[in-house]
N, C-alpha and C positions, 0 to 999 in steps of 0.2 A: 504494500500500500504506500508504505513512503516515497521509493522509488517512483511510483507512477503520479504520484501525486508531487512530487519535485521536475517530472518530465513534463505536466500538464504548465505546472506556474514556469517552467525556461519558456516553455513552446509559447505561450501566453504574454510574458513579459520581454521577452528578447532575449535575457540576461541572467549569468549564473548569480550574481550580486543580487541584482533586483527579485529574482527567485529565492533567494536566500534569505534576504530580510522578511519577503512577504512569510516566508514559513519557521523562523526563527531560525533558521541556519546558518552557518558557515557556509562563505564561497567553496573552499575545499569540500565540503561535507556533500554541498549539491552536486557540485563536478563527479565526486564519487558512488552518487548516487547513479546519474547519468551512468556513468560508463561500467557499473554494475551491469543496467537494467539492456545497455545496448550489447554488452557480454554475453547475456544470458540470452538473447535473441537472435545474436548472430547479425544483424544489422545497425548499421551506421541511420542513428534518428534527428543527430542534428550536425550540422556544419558551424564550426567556428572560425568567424569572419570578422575581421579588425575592428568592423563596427558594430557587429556585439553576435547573437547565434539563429541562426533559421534553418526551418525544417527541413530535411530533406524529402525528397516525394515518398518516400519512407515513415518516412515520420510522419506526415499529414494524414496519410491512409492511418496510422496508428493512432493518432492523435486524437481522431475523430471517433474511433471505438472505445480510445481511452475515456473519453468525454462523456460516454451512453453508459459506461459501466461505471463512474463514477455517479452519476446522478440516478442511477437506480442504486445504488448502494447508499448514498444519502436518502433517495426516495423511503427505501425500507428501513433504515433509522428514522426515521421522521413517523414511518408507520407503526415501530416497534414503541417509541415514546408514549404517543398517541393511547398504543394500547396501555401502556402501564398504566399511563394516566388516567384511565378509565376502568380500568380493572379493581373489582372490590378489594380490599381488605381485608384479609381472611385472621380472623383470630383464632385460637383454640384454648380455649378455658371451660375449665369443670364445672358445671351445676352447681356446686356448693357455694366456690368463688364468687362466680356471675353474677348470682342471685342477690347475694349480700354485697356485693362492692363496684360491680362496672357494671350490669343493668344498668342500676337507680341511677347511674352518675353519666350514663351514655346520654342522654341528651344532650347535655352542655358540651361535649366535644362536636359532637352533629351541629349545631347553631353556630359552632366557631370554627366550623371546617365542612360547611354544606358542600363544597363538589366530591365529597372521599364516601364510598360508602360501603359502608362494614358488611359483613359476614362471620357470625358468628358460630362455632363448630363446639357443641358440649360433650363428645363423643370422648369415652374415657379410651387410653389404647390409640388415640391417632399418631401420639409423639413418638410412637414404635414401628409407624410405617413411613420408613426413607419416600415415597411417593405420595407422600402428602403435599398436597397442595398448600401449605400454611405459611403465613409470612409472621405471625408473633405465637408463641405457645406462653402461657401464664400456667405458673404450675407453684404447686408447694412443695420443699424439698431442701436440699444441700447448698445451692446453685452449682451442682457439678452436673454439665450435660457436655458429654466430649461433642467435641463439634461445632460448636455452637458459642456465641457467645450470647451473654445474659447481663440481667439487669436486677439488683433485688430492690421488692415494691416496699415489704412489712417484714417487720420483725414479730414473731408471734409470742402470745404469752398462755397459758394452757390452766385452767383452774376446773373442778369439779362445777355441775351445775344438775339440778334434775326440775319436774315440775311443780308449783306450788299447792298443789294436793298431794304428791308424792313425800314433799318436805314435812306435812300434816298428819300422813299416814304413816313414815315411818321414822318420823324424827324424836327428839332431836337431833342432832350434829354437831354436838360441842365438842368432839376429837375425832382425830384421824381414824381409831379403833372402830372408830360407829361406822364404818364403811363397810367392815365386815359383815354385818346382818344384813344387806343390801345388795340387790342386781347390779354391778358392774358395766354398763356397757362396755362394748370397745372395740378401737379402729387400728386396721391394720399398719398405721402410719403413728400410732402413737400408744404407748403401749402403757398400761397405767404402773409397771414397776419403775419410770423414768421418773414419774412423778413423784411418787412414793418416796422414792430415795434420794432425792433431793428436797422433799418437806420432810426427811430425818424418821420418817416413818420403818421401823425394824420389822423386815420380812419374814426372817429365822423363824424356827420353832419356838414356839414359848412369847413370841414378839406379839408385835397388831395381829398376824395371822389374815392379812388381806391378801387376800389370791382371786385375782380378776377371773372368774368367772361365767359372766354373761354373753350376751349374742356379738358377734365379731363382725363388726360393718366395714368397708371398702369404700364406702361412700359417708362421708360426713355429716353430710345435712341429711338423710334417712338415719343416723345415728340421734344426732339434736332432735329431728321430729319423735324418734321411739319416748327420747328424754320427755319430749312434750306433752307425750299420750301416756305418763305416766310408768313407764314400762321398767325403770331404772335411773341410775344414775349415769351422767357419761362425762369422760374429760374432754370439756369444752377447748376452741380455740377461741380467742375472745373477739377476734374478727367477724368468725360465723355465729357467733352466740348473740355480738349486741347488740341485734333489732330483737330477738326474742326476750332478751332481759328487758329492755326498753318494752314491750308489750307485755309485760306481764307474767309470759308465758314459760320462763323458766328462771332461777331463783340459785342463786354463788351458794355454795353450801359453807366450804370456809373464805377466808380471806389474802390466805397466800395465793399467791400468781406468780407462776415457775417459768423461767423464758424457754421456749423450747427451741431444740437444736438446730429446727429448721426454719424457714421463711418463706413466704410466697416472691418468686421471681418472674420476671418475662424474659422469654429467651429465643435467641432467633438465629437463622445462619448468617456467618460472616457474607457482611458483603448488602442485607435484607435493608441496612438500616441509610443507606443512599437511596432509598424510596422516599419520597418527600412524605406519601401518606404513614408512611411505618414511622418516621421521625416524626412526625406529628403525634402520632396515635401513643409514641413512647412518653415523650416529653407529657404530653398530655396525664396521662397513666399514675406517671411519677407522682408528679404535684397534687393529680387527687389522692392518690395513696398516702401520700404526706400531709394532706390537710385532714383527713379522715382521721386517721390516725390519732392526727395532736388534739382531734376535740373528743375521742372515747373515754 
């Protein structure tokens, strides 16, 4: 491409100099461009004449091909733009997430970036298929995704929660040990000995004797709804817990809040975030994750 695009601006300006400036090069660098490209063809494409360079009838007949294949090659960048430019947005974030933090707050990025429009993918399992279509994944986790770089939104904090009939029926909950006579929920991502053993709670024989127990969710927010329906206790995250706590609907048993190991991040392939709408959609993302946050 250089090549041909250094023999269009000689043939066009007269001049290895004047071609040189127009493309940022070096006289030398043009000249060697030339006699590359006339190397490789086997034909002499320009004459060097005292008063500066012109085509040979060689070079005209090329000249003039060069000129069609250039402007269909800009033609289909200008087409592939185009499309990016119009191309949704595709996110992939969990049902749990969504629901509790980019739904409700999706409008105000829509109002401040009306020509971008999203696509939202709640499908657990996509971020494991290489032919996914996806330009942001939000996920909860390590932020370790080989491949990939990421971005963390939240830091999590993790406390006990259940519903405020279940607090009635099987309380009270003035220590850790009261945990014991109780349904355990729990989620594959977070395991109630982490918690346990960071509120100083003794596992051993003879200890609290709390041994999680109960039904084992995959999914978060179908964990907090069992919590809701009375079904057990579960260890809440306090992101997906704080519109239920705000409604009523389920109730902190103690008051420690344990940071947990992981966070919710977005993360994308190198290379995704030269997309204007993906840098939008980030930058956007951040600030609400950070203004949410600081009023919980």
């Amino acid at each position: 491409m250089s090549t041909l695009l250094a023999f269009e601006a000689v043939a066009d300006l007269g001049s290895f100099s004047k071609a040189g400036e127009a493309l940022a090069f070096t006289h030398s660098a043009v000249s060697h461009q030339i006699r590359q490209l006339e190397e490789h063809l086997g034909v002499r494409l320009l004459q060097r004449l005292p008063t500066g360079v012109v085509l040979t009838p060689e070079g005209a007949v090329y000249l003039a091909e060069v000129k069609v294949a250039l402007k269909r090659l800009e033609s289909a960048e200008m087409l592939l733009k185009e499309h990016a430019a119009t191309r949704p947005l595709r996110i992939s974030v969990l049902a749990s997430f969504a629901s509790s933090m980019v739904v409700p707050e999706l409008l105000s990025f829509l109002q401040q970036n009306p020509t971008v429009h999203i696509e939202i993918d709640a499908r657990a399992g996509i971020e494991n298929d290489e032919q996914a279509d996806v330009d942001v994944f939000i996920r909860y986790g390590k932020g370790e995704w080989p491949n990939f770089d990421s971005v963390k939104l939240l830091d999590v904090e993790l406390f006990p929660v259940c519903s405020p009939e279940f607090h009635i029926n099987h309380g009270p909950f003035t220590h850790i040990r009261d945990l014991s006579r109780v349904v355990l929920l729990r989620h594959t991502m977070e395991p109630w000995e982490g918690w346990l053993k960071a509120v100083g709670a003794d596992l051993a024989d003879g200890g609290d004797g709390i041994i999680p127990a109960g039904p084992l969710f995959t999914d978060a927010r179908l964990m907090l709804e069992a919590a809701c329906d009375g079904q057990g206790v579960a260890l809440a995250r306090d992101v997906l817990a704080e519109k239920s706590l705000r409604e009523g609907r389920l109730v902190r048993l103690f008051q420690m809040r344990v940071p947990s190991p992981q966070g919710y991040y977005a993360y994308f392939r190198p290379g995704a975030i030269s997309r204007a709408s993906v840098r939008l959609f980030l930058d956007w993302l951040e600030e609400t994750c950070k203004r949410l946050q600081i009023h919980q």
